[in-house]
C-alpha positions as CSV (number, residue, x, y, z in Angstrom):
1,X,-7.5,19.0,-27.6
2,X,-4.6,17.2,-25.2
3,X,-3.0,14.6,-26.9
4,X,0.0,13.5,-24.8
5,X,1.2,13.4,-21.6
6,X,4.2,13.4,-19.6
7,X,5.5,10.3,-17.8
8,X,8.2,9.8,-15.0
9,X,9.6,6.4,-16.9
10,X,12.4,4.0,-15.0
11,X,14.5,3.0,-18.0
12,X,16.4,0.7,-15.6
13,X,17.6,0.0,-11.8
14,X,18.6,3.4,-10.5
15,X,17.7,5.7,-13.7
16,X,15.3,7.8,-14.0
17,X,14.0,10.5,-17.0
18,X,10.8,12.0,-17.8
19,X,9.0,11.5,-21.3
20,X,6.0,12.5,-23.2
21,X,4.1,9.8,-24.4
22,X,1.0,10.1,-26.9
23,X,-3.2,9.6,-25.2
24,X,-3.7,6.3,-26.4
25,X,-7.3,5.6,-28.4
26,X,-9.6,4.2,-26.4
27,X,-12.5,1.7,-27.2
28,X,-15.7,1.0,-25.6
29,X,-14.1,-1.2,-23.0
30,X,-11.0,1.1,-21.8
31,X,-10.4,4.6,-21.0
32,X,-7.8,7.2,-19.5
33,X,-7.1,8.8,-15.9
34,X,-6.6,12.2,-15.3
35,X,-4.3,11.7,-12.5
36,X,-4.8,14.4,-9.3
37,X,-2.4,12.4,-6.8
38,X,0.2,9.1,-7.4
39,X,1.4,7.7,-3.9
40,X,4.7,7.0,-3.2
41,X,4.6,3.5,-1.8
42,X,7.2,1.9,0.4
43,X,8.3,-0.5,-1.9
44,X,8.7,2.0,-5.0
45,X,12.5,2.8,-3.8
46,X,12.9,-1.0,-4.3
47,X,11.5,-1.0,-7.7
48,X,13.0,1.8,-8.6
49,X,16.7,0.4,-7.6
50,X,15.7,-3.0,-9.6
51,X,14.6,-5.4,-6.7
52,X,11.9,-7.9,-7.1
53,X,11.3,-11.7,-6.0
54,X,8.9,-12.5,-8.4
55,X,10.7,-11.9,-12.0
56,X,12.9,-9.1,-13.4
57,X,11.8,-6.1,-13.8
58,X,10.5,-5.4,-17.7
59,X,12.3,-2.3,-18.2
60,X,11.2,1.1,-19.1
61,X,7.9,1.4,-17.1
62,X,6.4,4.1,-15.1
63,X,5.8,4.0,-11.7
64,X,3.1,4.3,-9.6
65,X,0.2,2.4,-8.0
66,X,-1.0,4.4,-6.0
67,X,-4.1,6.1,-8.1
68,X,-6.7,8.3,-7.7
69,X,-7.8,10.7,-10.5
70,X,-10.8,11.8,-12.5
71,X,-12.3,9.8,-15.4
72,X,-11.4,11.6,-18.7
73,X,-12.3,9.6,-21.3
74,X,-14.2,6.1,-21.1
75,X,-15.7,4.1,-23.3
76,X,-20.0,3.4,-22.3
77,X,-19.2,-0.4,-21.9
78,X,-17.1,0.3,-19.5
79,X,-18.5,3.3,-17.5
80,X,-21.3,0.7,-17.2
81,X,-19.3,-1.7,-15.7
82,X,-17.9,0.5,-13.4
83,X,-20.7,2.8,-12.6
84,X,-19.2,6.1,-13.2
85,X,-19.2,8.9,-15.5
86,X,-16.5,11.1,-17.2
87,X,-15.1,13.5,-14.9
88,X,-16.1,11.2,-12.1
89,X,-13.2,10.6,-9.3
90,X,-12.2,7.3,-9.1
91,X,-9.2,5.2,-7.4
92,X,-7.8,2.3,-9.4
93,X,-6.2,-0.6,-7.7
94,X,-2.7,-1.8,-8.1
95,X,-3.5,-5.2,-10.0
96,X,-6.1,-6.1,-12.1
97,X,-4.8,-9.7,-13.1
98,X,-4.6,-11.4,-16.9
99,X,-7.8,-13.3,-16.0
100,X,-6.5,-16.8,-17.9
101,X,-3.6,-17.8,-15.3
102,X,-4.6,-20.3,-12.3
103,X,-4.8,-17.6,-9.5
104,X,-7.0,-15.4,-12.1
105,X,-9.3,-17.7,-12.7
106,X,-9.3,-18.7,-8.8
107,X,-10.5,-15.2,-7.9
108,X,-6.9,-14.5,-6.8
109,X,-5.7,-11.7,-9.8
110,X,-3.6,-9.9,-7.0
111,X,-1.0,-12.7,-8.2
112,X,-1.8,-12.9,-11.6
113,X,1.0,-15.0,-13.2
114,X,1.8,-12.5,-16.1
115,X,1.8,-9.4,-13.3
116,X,-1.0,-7.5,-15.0
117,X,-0.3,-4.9,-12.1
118,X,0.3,-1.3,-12.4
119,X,3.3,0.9,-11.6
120,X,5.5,-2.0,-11.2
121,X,5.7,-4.9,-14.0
122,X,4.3,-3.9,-17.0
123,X,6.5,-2.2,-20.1
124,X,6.1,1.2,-21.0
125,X,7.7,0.6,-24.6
126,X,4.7,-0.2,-26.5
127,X,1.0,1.7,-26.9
128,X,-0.9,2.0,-24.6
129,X,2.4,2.8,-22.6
130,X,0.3,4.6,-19.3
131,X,0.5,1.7,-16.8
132,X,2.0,3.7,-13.9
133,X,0.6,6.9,-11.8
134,X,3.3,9.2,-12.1
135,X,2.0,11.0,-15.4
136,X,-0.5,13.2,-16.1
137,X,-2.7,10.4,-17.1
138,X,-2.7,6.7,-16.9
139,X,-4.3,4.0,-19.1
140,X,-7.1,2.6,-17.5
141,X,-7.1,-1.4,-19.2
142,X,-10.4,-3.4,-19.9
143,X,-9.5,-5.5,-16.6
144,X,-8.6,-2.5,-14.1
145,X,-10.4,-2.6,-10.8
146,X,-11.9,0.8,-11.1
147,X,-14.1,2.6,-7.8
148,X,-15.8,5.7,-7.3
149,X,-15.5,7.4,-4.7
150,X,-16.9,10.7,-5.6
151,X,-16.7,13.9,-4.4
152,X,-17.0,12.7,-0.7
153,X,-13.5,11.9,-0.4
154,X,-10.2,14.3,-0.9
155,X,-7.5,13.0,-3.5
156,X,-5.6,13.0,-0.2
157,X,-7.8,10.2,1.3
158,X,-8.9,8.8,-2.1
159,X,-4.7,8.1,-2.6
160,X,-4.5,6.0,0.7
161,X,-7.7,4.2,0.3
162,X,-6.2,0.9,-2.2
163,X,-3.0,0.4,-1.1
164,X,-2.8,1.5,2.3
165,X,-6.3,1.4,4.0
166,X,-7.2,-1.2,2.1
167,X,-4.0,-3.6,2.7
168,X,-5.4,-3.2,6.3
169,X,-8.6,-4.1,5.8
170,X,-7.5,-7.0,3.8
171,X,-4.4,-8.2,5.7
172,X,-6.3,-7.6,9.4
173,X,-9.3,-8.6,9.0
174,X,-10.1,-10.5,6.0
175,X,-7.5,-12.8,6.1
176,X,-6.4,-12.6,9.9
177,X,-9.7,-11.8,11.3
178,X,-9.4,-9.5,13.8
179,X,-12.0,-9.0,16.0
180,X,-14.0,-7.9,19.4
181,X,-11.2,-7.7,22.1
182,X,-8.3,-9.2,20.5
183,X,-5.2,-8.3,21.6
184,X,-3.2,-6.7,18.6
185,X,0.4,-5.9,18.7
186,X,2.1,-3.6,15.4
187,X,5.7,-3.7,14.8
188,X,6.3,-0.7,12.9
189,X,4.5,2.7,12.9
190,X,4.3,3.8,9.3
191,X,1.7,4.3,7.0
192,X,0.9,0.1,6.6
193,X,1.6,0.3,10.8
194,X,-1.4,3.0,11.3
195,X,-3.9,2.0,8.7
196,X,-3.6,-1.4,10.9
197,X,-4.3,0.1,13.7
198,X,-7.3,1.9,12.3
199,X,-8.7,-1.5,11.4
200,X,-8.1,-3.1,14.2
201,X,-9.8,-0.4,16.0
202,X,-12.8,-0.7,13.6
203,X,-13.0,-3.8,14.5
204,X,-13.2,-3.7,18.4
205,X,-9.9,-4.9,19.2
206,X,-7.7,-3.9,22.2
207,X,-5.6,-3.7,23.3
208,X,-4.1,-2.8,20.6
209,X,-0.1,-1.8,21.1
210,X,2.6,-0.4,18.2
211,X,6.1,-0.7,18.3
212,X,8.7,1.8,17.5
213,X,12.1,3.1,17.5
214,X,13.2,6.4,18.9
215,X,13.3,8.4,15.3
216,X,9.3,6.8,15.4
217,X,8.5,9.7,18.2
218,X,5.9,11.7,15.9
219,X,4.6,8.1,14.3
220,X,3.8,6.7,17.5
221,X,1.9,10.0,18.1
222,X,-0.1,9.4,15.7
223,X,-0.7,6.0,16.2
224,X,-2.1,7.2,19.3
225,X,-4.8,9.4,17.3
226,X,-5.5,6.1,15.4
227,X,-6.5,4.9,18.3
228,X,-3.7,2.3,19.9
229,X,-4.1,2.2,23.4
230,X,-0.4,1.5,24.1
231,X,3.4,2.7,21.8
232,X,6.3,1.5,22.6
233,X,9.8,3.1,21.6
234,X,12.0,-0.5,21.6
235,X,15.0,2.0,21.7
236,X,14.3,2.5,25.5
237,X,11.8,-0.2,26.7
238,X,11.1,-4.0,26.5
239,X,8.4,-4.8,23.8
240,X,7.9,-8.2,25.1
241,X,7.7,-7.4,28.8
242,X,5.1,-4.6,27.6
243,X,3.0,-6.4,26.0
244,X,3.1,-9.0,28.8
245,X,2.1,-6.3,31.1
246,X,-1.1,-5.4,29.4
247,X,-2.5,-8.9,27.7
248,X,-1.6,-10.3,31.6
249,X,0.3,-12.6,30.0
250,X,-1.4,-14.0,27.2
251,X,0.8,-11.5,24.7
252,X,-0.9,-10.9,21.5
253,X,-3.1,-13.0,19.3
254,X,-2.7,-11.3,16.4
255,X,0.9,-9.7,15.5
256,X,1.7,-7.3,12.2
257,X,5.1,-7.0,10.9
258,X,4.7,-3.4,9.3
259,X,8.8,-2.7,9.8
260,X,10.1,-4.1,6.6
261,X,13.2,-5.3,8.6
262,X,14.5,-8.6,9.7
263,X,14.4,-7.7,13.0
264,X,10.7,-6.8,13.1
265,X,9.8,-10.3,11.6
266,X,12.0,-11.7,14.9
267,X,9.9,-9.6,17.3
268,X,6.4,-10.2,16.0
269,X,7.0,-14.1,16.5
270,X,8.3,-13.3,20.7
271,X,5.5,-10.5,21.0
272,X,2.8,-13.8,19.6
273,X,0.8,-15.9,22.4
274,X,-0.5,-19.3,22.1
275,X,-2.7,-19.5,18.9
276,X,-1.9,-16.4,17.5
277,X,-1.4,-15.3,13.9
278,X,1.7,-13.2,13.0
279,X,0.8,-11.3,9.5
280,X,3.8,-11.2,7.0
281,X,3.2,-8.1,4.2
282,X,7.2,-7.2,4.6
283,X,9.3,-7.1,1.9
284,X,12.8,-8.1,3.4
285,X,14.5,-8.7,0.2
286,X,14.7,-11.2,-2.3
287,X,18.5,-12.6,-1.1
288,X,17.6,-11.6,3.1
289,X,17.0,-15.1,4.9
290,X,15.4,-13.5,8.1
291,X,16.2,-16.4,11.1
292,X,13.6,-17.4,13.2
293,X,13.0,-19.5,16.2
294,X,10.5,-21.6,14.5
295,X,10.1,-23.9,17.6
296,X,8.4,-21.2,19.5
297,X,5.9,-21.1,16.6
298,X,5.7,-25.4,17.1
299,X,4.7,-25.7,20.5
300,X,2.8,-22.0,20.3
301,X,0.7,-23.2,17.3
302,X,1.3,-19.8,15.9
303,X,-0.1,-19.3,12.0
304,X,2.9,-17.3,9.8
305,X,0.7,-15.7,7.1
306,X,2.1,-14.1,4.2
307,X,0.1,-11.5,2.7
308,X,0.2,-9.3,-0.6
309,X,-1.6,-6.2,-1.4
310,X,-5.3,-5.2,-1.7
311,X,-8.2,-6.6,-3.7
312,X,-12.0,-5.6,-4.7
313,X,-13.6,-6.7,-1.3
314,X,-11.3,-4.8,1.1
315,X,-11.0,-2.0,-1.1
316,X,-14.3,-1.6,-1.2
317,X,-14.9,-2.1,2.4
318,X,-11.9,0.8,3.2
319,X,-13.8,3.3,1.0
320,X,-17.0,2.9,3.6
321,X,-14.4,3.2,6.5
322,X,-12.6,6.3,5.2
323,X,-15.6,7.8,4.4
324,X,-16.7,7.7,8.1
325,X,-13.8,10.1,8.9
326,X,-13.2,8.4,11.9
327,X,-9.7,8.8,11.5
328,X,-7.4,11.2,10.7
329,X,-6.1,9.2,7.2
330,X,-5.2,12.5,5.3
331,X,-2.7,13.9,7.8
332,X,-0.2,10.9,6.8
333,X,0.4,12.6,3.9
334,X,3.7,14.6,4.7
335,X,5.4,15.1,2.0
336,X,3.7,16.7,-1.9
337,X,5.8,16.7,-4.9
338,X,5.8,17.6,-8.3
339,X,6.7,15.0,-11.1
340,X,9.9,16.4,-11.6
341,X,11.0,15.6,-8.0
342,X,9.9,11.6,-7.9
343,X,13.8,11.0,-7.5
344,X,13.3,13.0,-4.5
345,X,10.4,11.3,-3.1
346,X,12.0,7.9,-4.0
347,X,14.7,8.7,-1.9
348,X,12.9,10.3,0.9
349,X,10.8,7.3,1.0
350,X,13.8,5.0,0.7
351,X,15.2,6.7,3.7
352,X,18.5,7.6,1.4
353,X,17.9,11.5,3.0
354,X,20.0,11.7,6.5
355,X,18.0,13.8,8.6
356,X,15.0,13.5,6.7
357,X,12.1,11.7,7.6
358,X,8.5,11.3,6.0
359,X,5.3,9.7,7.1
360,X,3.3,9.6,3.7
361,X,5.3,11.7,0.6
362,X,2.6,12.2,-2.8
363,X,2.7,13.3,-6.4
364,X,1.5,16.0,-7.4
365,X,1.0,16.1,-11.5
366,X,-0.7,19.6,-11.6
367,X,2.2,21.1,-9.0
368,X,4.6,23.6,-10.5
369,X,8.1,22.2,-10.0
């Protein structure tokens, strides 16, 4: 009988090793993950390297939030909680919240005050040690937002369903409401950048128009299959005079900063029309101030909305949408590792490669290195 597992652990900014850390026991409340794929988020480089504006990082811990594997052990409370089985394939959402702070207890455990998240702020030191995805297994806690999926759904979708699909259903819709003809503008074609454009599309808007660079030429390809009705490469025409063009003026009511960069923040604001909402789910750094002509968001009335990460409602409303297969979700994935190469990944995701570029890069535990 298995009783340990390996773990690719961050012992602190910029080091990385793997260890082998015991199953932990399990009661009738908790259980472990038989891990099939761990996603390499964009903002795992900047874990990785230390960064993080909301408290130091509690050094080792194991990254990964990305999650989908198969139940391996559970105890019966909690499989009746959850509604699955052992051996059942499941996806586990990045945070699952303390459940005493003031945004637990508010329904918002996304920003639990204590960080009950995994992959990113909770210590690997001390049992049960498994709170990140790259591993063989990972602890599944009394509190973690567990979802079946089934055998419907590829670990290949299954990985993008929390943190990518379901950031879009949550950032676009649920909290800026996209709807029926809405014009939608999408600075930045990556994974965050297409998954928005899926739900936009879901939800009837157009026209619906993603902006890129020139080394964004495949990206904005496949924005196309996810159903934007215009790309833009910035690098040789006018985003603003674009989108001008085909709102007939109006420019967009509802903007998306997917770039990550100071710059994209800048453009979302000039690409906004009157009344719109620009969506904020950039990380720009802790230390960036990003300038902004705020006055243009004055006499606009433009709404700047920050937004963080997935929760039960749109996750549960992207595992209906990616199980339509309406759009292409699994071809992101460009990029499958073994545990051994995560320093790879995490630079190939970081964009530390010259000359290489990725869409979606994975983990693979049961890949031969």
């Amino acid at each position: 009988m298995l009783t340990s597992t390996r773990a690719v652990v961050a012992t602190g900014p910029g080091k990385l090793e793997m260890r082998t850390y015991p199953l932990p026991e399990i009661g009738d409340e908790d259980g472990i993950l038989k891990v099939e794929l761990a996603g390499v988020c964009g903002s795992d480089p900047g874990i990785f390297k230390g960064k993080s504006a909301r408290a130091p990082r509690p050094w080792p811990i194991i990254l990964g939030h990305e999650i989908v594997g198969r139940v391996h052990r559970m105890g019966k409370a909690a499989q009746q909680r959850h509604g699955v089985k052992e051996g059942d394939r499941v996806i586990i959402e990045y945070a699952f919240g303390c459940g005493m702070c003031k945004p637990c207890l508010t329904g918002r455990y996304t920003l639990c005050e204590r960080f009950y998240n995994y992959g990113s702020m909770i210590s690997c030191a001390s049992p049960p040690h498994l709170f990140g995805a790259y591993a063989d297994y990972l602890y599944i806690h009394p509190r973690a937002m567990v979802h079946k999926i089934g055998e419907d759904l590829s670990p290949e979708e299954g990985v993008l369903i929390c943190a990518v699909v379901g950031n879009g259903v949550r950032w676009l819709r649920h909290i800026g409401g996209v709807t029926i003809g809405q014009p939608v503008a999408i600075v930045g074609p990556g994974q965050q950048g297409l998954a928005a454009v899926a739900v936009a599309k879901e939800a009837g808007a157009g026209p619906i128009v993603v902006v890129g660079r020139a080394s964004d030429t495949e990206r904005l390809e496949m924005a196309r299959q996810f159903g934007a009705d215009v790309t833009i490469n910035m690098d040789q025409d006018d985003p603003q005079q674009t989108v001008a063009a085909v709102t007939h003026g109006t420019m967009a009511d509802l903007v998306m900063d997917a770039s990550g960069h100071p710059d994209g923040a800048r453009l979302a604001l000039d690409l906004a029309g009157v009344g719109a909402s620009v969506i904020l789910p950039g990380l720009y750094g802790a230390q960036t101030e990003v300038p902004l002509l705020l006055d243009r968001a004055v006499f606009r009335e433009i709404r700047l909305i920050g937004v963080f990460s997935h929760d039960c409602r749109a996750v549960t409303a992207a595992i209906e949408m990616v199980k339509r297969k309406g759009y292409p979700f699994k071809d992101m994935i460009s990029h499958r590792l073994p545990l051994e190469k995560a320093r790879h990944a995490l630079a190939l995701v970081g964009g530390d490669l010259p000359g290489e570029t990725c869409m979606k890069v994975v983990l693979d535990p049961s890949m031969s290195a």
